[in-house]
C-alpha positions in Angstrom: -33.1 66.0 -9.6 -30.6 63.1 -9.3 -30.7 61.2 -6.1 -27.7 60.9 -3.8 -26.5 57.4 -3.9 -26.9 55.5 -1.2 -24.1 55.0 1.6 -22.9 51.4 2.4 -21.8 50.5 5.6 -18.1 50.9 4.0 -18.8 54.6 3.4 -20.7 55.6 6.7 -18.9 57.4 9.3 -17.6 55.8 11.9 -19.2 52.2 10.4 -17.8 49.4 11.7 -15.3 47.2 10.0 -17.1 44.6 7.5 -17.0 40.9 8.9 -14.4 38.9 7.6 -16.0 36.0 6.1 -14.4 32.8 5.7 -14.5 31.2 1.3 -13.7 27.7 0.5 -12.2 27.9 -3.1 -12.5 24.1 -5.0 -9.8 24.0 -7.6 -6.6 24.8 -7.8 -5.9 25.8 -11.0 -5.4 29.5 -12.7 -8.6 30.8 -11.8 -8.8 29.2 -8.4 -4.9 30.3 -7.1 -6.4 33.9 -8.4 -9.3 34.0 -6.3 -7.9 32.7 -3.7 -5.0 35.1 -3.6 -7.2 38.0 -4.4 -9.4 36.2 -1.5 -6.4 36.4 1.0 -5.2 39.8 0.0 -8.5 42.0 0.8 -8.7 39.8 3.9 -10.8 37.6 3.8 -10.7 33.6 5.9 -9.8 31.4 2.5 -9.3 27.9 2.3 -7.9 26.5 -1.0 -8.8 22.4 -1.9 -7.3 20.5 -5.0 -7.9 16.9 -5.9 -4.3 17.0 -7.3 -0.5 16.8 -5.7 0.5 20.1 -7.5 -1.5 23.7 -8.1 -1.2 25.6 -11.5 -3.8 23.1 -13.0 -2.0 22.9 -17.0 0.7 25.6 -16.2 3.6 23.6 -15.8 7.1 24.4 -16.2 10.1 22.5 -16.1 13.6 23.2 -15.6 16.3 20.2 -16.6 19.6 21.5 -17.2 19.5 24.3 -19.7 16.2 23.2 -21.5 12.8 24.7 -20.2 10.1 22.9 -21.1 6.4 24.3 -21.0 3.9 21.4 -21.2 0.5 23.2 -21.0 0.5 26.9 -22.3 3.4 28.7 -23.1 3.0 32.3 -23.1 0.4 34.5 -22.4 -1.0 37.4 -24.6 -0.7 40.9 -22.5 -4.5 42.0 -23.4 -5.5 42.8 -20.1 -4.9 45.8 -17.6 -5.7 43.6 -15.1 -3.0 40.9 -15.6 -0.3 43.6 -16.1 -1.8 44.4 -12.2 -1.3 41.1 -10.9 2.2 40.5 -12.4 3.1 43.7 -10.6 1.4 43.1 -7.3 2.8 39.7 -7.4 6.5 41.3 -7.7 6.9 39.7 -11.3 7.8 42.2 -13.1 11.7 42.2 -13.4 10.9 37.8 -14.1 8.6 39.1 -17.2 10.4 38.1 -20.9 8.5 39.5 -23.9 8.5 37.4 -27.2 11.6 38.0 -29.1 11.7 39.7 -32.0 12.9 36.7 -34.3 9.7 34.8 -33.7 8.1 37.5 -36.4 6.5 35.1 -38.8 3.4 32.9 -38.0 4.2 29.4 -40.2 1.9 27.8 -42.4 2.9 24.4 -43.8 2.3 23.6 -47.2 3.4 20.6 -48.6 6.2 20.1 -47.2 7.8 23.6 -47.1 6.6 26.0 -45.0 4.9 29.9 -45.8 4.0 32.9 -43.3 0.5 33.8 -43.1 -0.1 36.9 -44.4 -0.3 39.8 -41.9 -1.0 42.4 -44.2 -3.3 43.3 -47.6 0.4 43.4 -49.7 1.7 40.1 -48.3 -2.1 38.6 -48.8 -1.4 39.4 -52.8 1.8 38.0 -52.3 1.4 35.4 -50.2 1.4 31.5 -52.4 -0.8 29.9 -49.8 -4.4 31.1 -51.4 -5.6 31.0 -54.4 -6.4 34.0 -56.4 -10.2 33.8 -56.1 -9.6 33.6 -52.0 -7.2 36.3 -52.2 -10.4 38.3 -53.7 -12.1 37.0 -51.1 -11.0 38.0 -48.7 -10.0 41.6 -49.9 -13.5 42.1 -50.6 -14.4 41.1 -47.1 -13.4 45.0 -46.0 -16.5 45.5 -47.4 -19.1 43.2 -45.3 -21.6 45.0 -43.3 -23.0 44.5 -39.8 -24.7 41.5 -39.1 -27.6 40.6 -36.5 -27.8 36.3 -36.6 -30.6 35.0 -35.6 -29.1 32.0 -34.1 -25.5 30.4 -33.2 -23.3 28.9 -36.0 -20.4 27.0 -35.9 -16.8 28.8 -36.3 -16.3 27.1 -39.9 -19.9 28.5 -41.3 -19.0 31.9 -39.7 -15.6 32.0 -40.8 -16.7 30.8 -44.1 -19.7 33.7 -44.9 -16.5 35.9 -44.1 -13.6 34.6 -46.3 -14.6 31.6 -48.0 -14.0 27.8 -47.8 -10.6 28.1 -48.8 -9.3 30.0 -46.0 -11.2 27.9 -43.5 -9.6 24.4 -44.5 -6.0 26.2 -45.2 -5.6 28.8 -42.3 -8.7 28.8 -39.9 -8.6 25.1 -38.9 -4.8 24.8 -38.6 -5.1 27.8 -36.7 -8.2 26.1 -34.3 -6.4 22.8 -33.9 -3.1 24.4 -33.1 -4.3 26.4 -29.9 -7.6 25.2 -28.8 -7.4 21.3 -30.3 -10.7 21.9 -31.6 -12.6 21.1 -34.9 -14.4 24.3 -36.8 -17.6 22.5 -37.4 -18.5 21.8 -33.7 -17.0 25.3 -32.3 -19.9 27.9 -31.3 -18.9 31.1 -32.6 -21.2 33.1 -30.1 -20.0 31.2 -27.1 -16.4 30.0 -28.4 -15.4 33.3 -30.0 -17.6 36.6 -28.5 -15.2 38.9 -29.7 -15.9 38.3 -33.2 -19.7 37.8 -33.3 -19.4 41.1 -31.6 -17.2 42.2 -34.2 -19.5 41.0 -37.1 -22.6 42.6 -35.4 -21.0 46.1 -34.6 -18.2 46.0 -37.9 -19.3 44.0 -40.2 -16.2 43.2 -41.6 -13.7 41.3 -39.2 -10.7 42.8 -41.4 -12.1 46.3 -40.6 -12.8 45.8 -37.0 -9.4 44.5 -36.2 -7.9 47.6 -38.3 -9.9 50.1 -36.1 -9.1 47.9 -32.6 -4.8 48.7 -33.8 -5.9 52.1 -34.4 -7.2 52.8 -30.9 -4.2 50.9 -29.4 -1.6 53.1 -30.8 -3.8 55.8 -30.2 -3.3 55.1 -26.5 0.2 54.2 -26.9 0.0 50.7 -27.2 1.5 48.3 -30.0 -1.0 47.6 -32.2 -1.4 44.1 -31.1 -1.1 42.8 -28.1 2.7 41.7 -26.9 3.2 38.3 -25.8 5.2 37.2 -22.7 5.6 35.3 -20.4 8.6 34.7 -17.6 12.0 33.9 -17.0 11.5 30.4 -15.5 8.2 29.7 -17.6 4.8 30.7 -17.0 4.6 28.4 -13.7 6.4 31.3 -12.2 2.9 33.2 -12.0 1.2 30.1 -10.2 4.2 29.3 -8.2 4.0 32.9 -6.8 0.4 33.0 -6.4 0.9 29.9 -4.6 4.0 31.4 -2.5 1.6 34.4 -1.1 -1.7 32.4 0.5 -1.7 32.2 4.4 -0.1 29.4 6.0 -2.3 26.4 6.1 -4.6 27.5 3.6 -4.3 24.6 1.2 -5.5 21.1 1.2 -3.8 19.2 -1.9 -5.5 15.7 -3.1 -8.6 16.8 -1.4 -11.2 16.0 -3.9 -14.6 17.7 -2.9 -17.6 15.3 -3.1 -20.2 17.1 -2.0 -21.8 20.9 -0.6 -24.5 20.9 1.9 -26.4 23.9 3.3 -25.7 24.9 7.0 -27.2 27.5 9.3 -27.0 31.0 8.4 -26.6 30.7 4.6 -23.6 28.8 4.8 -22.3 25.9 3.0 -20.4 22.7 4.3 -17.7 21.2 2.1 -17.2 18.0 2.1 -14.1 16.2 1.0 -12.5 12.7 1.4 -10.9 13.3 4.7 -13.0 15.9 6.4 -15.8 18.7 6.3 -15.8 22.3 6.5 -18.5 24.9 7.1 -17.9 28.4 4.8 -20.0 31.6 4.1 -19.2 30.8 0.5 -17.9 28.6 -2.0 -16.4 28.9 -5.1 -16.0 26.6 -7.9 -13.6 26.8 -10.3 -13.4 23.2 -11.6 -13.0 22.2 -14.7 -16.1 21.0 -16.2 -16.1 17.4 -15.7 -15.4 17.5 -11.9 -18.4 20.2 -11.4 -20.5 17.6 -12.8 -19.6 15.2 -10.4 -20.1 17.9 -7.3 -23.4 16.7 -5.2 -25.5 19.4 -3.9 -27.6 19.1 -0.8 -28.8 16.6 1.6 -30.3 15.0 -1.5 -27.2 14.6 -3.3 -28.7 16.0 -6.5 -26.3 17.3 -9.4 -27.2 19.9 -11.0 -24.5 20.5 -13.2 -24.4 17.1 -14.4 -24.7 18.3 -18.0 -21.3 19.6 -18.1 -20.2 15.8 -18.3 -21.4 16.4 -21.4 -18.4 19.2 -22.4 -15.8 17.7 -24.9 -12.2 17.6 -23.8 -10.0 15.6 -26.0 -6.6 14.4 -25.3 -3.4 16.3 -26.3 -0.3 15.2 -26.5 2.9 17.8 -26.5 6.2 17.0 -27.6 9.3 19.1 -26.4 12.6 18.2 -28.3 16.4 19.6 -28.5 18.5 20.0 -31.0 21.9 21.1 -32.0 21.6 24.0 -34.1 23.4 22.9 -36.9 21.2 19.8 -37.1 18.0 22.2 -38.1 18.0 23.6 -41.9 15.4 25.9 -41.2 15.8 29.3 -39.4 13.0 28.9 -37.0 12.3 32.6 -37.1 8.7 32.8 -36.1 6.4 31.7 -33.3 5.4 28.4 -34.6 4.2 26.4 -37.5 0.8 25.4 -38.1 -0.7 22.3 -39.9 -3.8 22.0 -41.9 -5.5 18.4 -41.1 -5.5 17.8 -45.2 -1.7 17.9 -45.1 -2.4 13.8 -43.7 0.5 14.6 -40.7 0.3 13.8 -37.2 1.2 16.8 -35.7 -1.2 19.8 -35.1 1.7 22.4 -35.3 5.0 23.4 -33.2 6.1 26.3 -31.5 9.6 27.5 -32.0 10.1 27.5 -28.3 13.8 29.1 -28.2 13.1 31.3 -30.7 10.0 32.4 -29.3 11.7 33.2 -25.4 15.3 33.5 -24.3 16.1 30.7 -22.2 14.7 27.7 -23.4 17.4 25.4 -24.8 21.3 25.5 -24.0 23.7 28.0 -26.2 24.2 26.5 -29.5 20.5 24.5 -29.4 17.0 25.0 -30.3 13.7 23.6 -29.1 10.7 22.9 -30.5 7.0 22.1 -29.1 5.1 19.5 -31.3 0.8 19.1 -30.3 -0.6 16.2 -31.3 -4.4 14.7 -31.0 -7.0 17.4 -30.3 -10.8 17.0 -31.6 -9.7 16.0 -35.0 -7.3 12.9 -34.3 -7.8 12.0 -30.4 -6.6 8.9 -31.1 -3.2 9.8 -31.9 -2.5 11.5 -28.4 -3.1 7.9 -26.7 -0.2 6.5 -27.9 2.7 5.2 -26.3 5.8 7.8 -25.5 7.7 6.4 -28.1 5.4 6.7 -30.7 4.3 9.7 -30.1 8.2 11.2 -30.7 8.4 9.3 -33.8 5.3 10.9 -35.3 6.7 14.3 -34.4 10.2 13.8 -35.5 9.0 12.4 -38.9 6.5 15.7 -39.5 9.3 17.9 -38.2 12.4 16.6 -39.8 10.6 16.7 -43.3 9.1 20.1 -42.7 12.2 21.6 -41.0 15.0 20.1 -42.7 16.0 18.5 -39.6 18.8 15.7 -39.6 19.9 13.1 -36.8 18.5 12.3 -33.3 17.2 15.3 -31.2 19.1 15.5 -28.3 16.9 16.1 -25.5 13.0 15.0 -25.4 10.1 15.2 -23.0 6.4 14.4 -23.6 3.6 15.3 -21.8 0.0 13.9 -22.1 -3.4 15.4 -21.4 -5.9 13.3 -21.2 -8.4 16.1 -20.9 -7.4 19.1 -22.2 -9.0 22.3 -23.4 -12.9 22.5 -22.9 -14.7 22.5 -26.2 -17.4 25.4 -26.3 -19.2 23.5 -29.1 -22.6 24.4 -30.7 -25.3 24.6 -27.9 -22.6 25.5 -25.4 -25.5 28.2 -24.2 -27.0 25.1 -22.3 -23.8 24.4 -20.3 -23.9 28.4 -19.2 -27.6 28.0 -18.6 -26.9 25.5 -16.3 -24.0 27.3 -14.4 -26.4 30.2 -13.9 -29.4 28.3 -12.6 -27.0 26.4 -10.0 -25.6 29.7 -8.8 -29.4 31.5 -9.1 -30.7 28.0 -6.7 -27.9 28.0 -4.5 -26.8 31.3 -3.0 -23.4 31.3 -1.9 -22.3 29.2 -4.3 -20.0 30.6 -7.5 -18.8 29.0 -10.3 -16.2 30.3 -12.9 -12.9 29.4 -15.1 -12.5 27.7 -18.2 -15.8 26.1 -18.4 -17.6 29.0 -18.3 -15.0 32.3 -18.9 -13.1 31.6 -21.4 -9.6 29.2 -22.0 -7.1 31.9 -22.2 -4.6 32.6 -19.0 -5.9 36.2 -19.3 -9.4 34.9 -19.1 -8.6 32.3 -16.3 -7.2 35.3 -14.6 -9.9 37.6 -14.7 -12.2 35.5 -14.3 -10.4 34.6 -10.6 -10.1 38.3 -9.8 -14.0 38.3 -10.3 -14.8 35.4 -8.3 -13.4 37.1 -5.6 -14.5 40.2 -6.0 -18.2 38.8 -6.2 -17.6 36.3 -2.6 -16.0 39.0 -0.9 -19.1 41.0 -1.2 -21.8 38.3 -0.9 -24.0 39.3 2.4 
């Protein structure tokens, strides 16, 4: 006979109200403005402290005239149930824009014209960026069975066992470099990309897996991949609004936490240039170089001092206007993508106006050029001046661009996206034994969750969730 599941205090009759518990969240980017708004909202004491002048972390949007420029991420994939709950508790949903449907093609450059990738088995047969003998390749790849590895391998030896060399010099490392900056040979597949060493052990064939993941979603009523979106006035309308809804007096900006040191009770003191604090719990969601830096204890120990060790190489992005009439190509697509054989500067470039309404004034279009990443770091250094005339000279060839743009922005990033390279397991190891020797403590975001906004996002929820319901 099944047991009767225990009561919580929650579910007793008559049981008192639970104590509201006061959380110190360190970090103010995606994952920490989550928590601490989900913190806030179930009603809960939070405190919010950023080293920085600004929350949002790499969200930023920008607003001069009629150009919109997005110098971290610009969109975000709509993958998750709980992000579609957030935009509508937050009140976003009449600010939500979905891709339009002119940014259809996903550019490959070749040369120096441009080809869509392939998004189908016909317009793989058609397509004139493979060779034959990879077009075989990867038709035959339907066919893989499931796979248990013994051990991690990078994303270019995964990729590789899957579809050959050829598509992982022409497509997969383009496609790398482009959104994470990073470099195929040092990526972890199990740690960098779960979803598909999952696929691989449970499919086989990543082609088939994918197939059957479209097939549930329009089972369900879904589009068949996700949508992407993102908002009227940029993506910095999430944070902005997250931001907007935390109690009065709730956040410290420029308040770079040095130190946590146990109190009475189970408690935690945080300790910051200007002051100290005593919380029932802390949560970390740093990126990975400042959690090294965080001393724990009376001792000043540092137990995540191995995260110092997580790559983050500097990007560079790019926004330029032009008249439309000064761009030969039609820009309809998200973006174009560049192999690191093709000897150009730029990682790739997002159509931005084509890709959202709103981005550039009537009768102009913008672009996003990356430079730098894992592959070329250097080049993301340079001065603001060369850095526009490295992405006009790979854009006006590729594009068919003529004259000056009219409107340009750069942005640098020193450190950038987190690298989950090969033996990223001991980085989580030693996020788990911090949390496992320091009750009270959580850690969570980009160094450990994922890099996506959807991930950053859920990640915050679950922070919550779990500090909330600490004893």
């Amino acid at each position: 006979m099944k047991e009767a599941p225990e009561l919580t205090a929650a579910d007793r009759p008559n049981a008192p109200a639970a104590r509201r518990r006061s959380i110190a969240v360190v970090g103010g980017g995606v994952t920490g403005l989550t928590a601490a708004w989900s913190l806030a909202r179930s009603g809960q004491a939070v405190r919010l402290f950023e080293g920085s002048s600004r929350l949002g972390g790499s969200v930023r949007s920008t607003r001069e005239a009629d150009w919109l420029i997005e110098a971290g991420p610009a969109s975000i994939q709509d993958n998750s149930p709980e992000v579609r709950e957030l935009i509508r508790e937050l009140g976003l949903a009449a600010d939500r824009v979905e891709a339009q449907p002119e940014a259809v093609h996903r550019y490959l450059a070749r040369g120096d014209r441009l080809e869509p990738l392939p998004a189908s088995p016909p317009a793989l047969l058609r397509s004139r960026l493979f060779s034959p003998g990879a077009k075989l390749r990867v038709l035959r790849e339907l066919f893989a069975r499931p796979r248990e590895r013994a051990s991690d391998v990078s994303l270019a030896a995964f990729m590789t066992d899957h579809f050959g060399s050829e598509v992982v010099a022409r497509a997969v490392q383009p496609g790398v470099s482009g959104i994470y900056a990073g470099d195929v040979e040092r990526l972890s597949t199990r740690y960098g990309f779960p979803r598909l060493w999952e696929m691989e052990h449970r499919s086989g064939s990543l082609l088939r897996a994918q197939m059957q993941t479209a097939r549930g979603r329009r089972a369900r009523g879904e589009p068949a991949t996700p949508r992407i979106f993102s908002f009227r006035d940029g993506l910095q309308t999430l944070t902005d609004a997250l931001a907007a809804q935390l109690p009065p007096g709730s956040v410290t900006l420029g308040a770079t936490v040095a130190s946590l040191r146990p109190a009475a009770g189970s408690r935690w003191t945080v300790e910051w240039q200007s002051g100290a604090e005593t919380f029932d719990a802390v949560v970390l969601a740093l990126p990975a170089w400042a959690l090294a830096e965080v001393a724990f204890g009376e001792a000043g120990g540092r137990p995540l001092a191995a995260l110092a060790g997580v790559v983050h190489p500097p990007v560079a992005s790019v926004f330029l206007g032009y008249r439309r009439d000064q761009v030969a190509h039609p820009l309809d697509g998200f973006g174009v993508l560049i192999p690191a054989t093709a000897g150009r500067c730029v990682l790739g470039a997002l159509f931005s106006s084509t890709l959202f309404p709103g981005r550039a004034p009537s009768g102009h279009v913008a672009l996003t050029a990356l430079t730098g990443g894992a592959l070329r770091p250097a080049l993301a250094r340079r001065s603001a001046a060369e850095l526009v005339a490295a992405a006009t000279g790979d854009l006006h060839e590729l594009l068919g661009i003529t004259g000056r743009p009219e409107f340009v922005r750069t942005t640098v990033w020193p450190r950038a996206i987190p690298q989950y390279d090969l033996g990223y397991d001991r980085m989580l190891e030693a996020m788990a034994g911090c949390e496992a020797a320091h009750p009270g403590i959580l850690i969570g975001g980009a160094a450990r969750d994922g890099i996506s906004l959807p991930q950053c996002i859920q990640a915050g929820l679950a922070l919550a969730r779990k500090a909330a319901c600490r004893p």
